[in-house]
N, C-alpha and C positions, 0 to 999 in steps of 0.2 A: 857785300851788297847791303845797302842801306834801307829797309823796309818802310813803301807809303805808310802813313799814318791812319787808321778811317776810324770816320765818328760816325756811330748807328741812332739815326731820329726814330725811335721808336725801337721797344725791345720786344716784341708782340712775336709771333708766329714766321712773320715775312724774315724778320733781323735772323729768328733762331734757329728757321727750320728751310731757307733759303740760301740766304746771305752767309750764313757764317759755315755753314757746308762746303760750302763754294772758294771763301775765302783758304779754307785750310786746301785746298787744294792748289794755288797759286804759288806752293813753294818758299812761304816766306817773304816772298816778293809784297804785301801789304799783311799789316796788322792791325786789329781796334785797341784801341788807346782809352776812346770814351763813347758812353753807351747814354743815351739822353730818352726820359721816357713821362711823360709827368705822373705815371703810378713812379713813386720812386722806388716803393721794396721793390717791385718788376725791375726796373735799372742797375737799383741794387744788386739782385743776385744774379742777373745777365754780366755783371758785369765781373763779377767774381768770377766768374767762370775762366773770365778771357783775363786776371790780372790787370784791366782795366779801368779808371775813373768813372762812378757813375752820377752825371745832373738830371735836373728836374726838365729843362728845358732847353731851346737854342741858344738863347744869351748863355747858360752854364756850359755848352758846347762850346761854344767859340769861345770863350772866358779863360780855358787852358792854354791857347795857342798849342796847338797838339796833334792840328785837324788840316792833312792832306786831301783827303777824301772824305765825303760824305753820303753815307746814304739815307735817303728820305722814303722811311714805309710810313707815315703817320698818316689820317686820316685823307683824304682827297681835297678837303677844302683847304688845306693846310701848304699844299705843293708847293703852290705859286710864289706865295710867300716867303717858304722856308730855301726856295731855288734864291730868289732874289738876297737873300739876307746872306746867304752864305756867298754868292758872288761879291757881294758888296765886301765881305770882309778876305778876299782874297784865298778862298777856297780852289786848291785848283782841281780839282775834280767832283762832278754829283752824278750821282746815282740814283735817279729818282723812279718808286715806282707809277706806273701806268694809274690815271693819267697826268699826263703831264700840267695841267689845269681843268679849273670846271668853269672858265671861261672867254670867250675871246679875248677881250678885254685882259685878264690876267695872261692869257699866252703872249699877246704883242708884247705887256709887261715884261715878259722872260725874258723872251727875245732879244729885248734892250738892254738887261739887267745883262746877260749871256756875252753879247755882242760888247760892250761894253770893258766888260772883265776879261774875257779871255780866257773863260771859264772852259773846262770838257764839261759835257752835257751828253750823259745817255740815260734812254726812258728806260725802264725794265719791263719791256713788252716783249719778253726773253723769247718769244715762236719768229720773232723779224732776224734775232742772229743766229737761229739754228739752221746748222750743216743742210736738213732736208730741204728748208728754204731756199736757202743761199745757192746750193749746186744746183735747185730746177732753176732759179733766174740766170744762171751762166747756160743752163742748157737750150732756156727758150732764145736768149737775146740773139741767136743767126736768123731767128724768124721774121725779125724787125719790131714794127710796131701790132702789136700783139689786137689794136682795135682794130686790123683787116680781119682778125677770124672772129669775129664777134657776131652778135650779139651774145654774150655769156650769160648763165644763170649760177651762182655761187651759193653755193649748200653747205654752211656749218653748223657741224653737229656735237652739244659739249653735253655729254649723259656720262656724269663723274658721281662719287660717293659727297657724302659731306668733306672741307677741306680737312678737319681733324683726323680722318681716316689716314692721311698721306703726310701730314703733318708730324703727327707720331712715330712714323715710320723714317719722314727725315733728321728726327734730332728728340732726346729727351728735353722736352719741351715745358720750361716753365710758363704757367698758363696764368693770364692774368684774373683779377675776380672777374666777375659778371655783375654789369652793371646795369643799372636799370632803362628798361626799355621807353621812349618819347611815346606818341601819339601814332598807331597804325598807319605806312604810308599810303598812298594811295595808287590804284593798278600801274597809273603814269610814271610814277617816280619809282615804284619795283619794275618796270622795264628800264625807263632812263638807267636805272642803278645796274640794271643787269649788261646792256651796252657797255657801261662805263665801266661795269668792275668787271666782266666776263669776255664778252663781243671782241671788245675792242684789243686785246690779244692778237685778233687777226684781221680788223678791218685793214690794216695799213697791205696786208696781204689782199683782198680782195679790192682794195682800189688801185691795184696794177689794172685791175681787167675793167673795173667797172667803176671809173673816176670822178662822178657825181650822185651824188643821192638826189630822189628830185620827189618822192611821195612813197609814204610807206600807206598799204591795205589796209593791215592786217596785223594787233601788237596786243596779247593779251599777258597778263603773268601767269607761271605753270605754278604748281604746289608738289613739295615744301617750298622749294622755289628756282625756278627759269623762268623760262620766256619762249615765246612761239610770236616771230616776225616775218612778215611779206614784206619785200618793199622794190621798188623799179628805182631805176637812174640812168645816168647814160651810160650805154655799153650795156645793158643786162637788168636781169633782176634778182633778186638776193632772196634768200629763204634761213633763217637763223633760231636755231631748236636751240634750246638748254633745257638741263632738268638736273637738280643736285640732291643728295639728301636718303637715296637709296644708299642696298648693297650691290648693284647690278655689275658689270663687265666694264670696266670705262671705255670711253668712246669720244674721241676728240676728233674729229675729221671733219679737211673741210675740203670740199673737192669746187671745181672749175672745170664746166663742163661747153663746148658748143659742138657745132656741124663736126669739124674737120679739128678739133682740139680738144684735151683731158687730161685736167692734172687732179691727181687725189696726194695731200697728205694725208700722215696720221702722226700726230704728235702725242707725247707723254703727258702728263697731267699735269696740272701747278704740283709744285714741292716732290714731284720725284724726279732722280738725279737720274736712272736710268740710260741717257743718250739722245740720240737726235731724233727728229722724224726720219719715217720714209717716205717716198715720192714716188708715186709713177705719172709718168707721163707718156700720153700716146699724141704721137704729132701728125701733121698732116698727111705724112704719108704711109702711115699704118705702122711705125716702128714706134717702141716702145723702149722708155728710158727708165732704170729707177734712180734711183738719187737718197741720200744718207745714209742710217745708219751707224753714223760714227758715236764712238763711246762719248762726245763731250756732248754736255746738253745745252739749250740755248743761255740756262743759266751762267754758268762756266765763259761760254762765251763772249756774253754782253760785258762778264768784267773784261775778259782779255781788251776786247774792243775797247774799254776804256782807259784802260793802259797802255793798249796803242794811240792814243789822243794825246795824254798825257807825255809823251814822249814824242810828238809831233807828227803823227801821222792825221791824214786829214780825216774825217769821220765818216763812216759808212753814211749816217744820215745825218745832214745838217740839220739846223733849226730849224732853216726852215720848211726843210720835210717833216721836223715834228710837229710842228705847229700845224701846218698842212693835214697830219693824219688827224690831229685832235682834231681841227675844225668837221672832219668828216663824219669823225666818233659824235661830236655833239651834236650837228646835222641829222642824223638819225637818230640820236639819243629823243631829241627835242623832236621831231617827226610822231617817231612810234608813242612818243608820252601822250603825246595830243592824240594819238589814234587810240591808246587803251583805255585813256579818259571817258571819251568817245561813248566807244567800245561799253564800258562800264556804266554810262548813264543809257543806252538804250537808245 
């Protein structure tokens, strides 16, 4: 068996304490080759690890011809661009993490770049290919179209430690320096940012039920830091807590709640490898389902899924269902910024 090739765009926490746990677990079926970081000692000794080539950048990525696969953990403004470059140069597989763009305009750019090449394209918003998801949507779909039990209210709840707590726990983790902090953001952009790097994990989940955003209340930031959001749209209204930074219990759940319908996940945390969610679901008629449980986690998953691309199966989510989820993510991103701004002036 011939092993994919993958190139890591960034050797930070996501590549070492995510991705390459994940990777040794596929059997040899892919391997890293080169490790791209612009700390280069960071690249450097990520790269020694795996026997791999380490560059500064994308152009020293692609410069080896070496690059099956790519995955893209660098910074979020960085995505769009890094999706498009590597399609262009005949990349067939990316891996990009969550989110897909930070904005419209760059997602249609994807999309083109995508569509285009013939690229596999999966987002790593690893709670869409976990087990506990996947079997409650086979379980609802005899219900039909899930907007006759509606109007829904959706409740997620992300109360985790800091990420270093579970970071360390998934990998001896070479840590980059610390660099120096810009200008205090403002309440708007620590929520936009909390959306965009936290929320959005599960918005794609909660616009099964509730497929427009149309006005958020209610958007403040928590300290050290989350977020506490209200917000309505059609189908339902939303209610979205975080808070990171303690030692408390983790707590990731996001439940779906109406009259005659209730689903509750509870999923594992970013970077632990643990397994899937579980689900209950109680249905119209008073029976109750649970769902997951299986040892693979959505991490594990999302590669397989990309492996089935790569081999021609057609893709659980097309483009442009991701572009679809983005738009939603920044819909409410942009929403709640403007409410805590708001909010923040009085």
């Amino acid at each position: 068996m011939t092993s994919l090739r993958v190139g890591l765009i960034g050797a930070g926490p996501v590549a070492q304490a995510i991705h390459l746990p994940t990777v040794a677990r596929l059997d040899g079926r892919v391997r890293v080759t080169a490790v791209s970081d612009p700390n280069y000692e960071l690249a450097q000794a990520v790269a020694a690890r795996l026997d791999a080539r380490a560059c500064r950048d994308l152009a020293g990525l692609l410069a080896g011809d070496d690059i099956d696969i790519a995955v893209i953990g660098s910074p979020n403004a960085f995505h769009a661009t890094q999706i498009m470059a590597l399609a262009a140069a005949g990349v067939r597989g990316i891996l990009v993490e969550k989110p897909l763009a930070v904005s419209r305009d760059e997602a249609s750019q994807v999309r083109a770049a995508v569509a285009a090449s013939g690229a596999s394209l999966v987002v790593g918003a690893m709670h869409t290919y976990d087990a506990g998801w996947l079997q409650a949507l086979d379980a609802l779909r005899p219900l039909g179209d899930l907007a006759e039990y509606g109007p829904f209210h959706a409740r997620l709840v992300c109360h985790i430690p800091n990420n270093e707590y579970f970071e360390d726990m998934a990998s001896q983790l070479i840590r980059p320096g610390v660099g120096t902090s810009g200008a205090a953001p403002t309440p708007g952009e620590l929520v936009s940012g909390g959306v965009l790097g936290l929320a959005i994990h599960n918005l794609p989940h909660i616009r099964h039920f509730i497929p427009e955003i149309t006005d958020v209340a209610y958007a403040v930031p928590a300290q050290p830091w989350g977020y506490a959001i209200t917000a309505t749209g059609v189908g339902g209204t939303l209610e979205l807590l975080a808070r990171t930074g303690g030692t408390w219990r983790p707590d990731w759940t996001l439940g779906v709640y109406a009259e005659s319908l209730y689903i509750e996940l509870n999923f594992p945390p970013s970077y632990v490898h643990c397994g899937s969610a579980t689900t209950t679901i109680v249905f119209p008629d008073g029976s109750t389902q649970f769902c997951g449980g299986s040892l693979d986690n959505g991490y594990l998953d999302e590669w397989l899924e990309l492996l089935e691309i790569i081999d021609g199966k057609e893709p659980r989510y097309s483009v442009d269902t991701l572009v679809a989820d983005l738009d939603y993510a920044l819909r409410l991103a942009e929403l709640a910024a403007a409410t805590a701004d708001r909010e923040a002036c009085g």
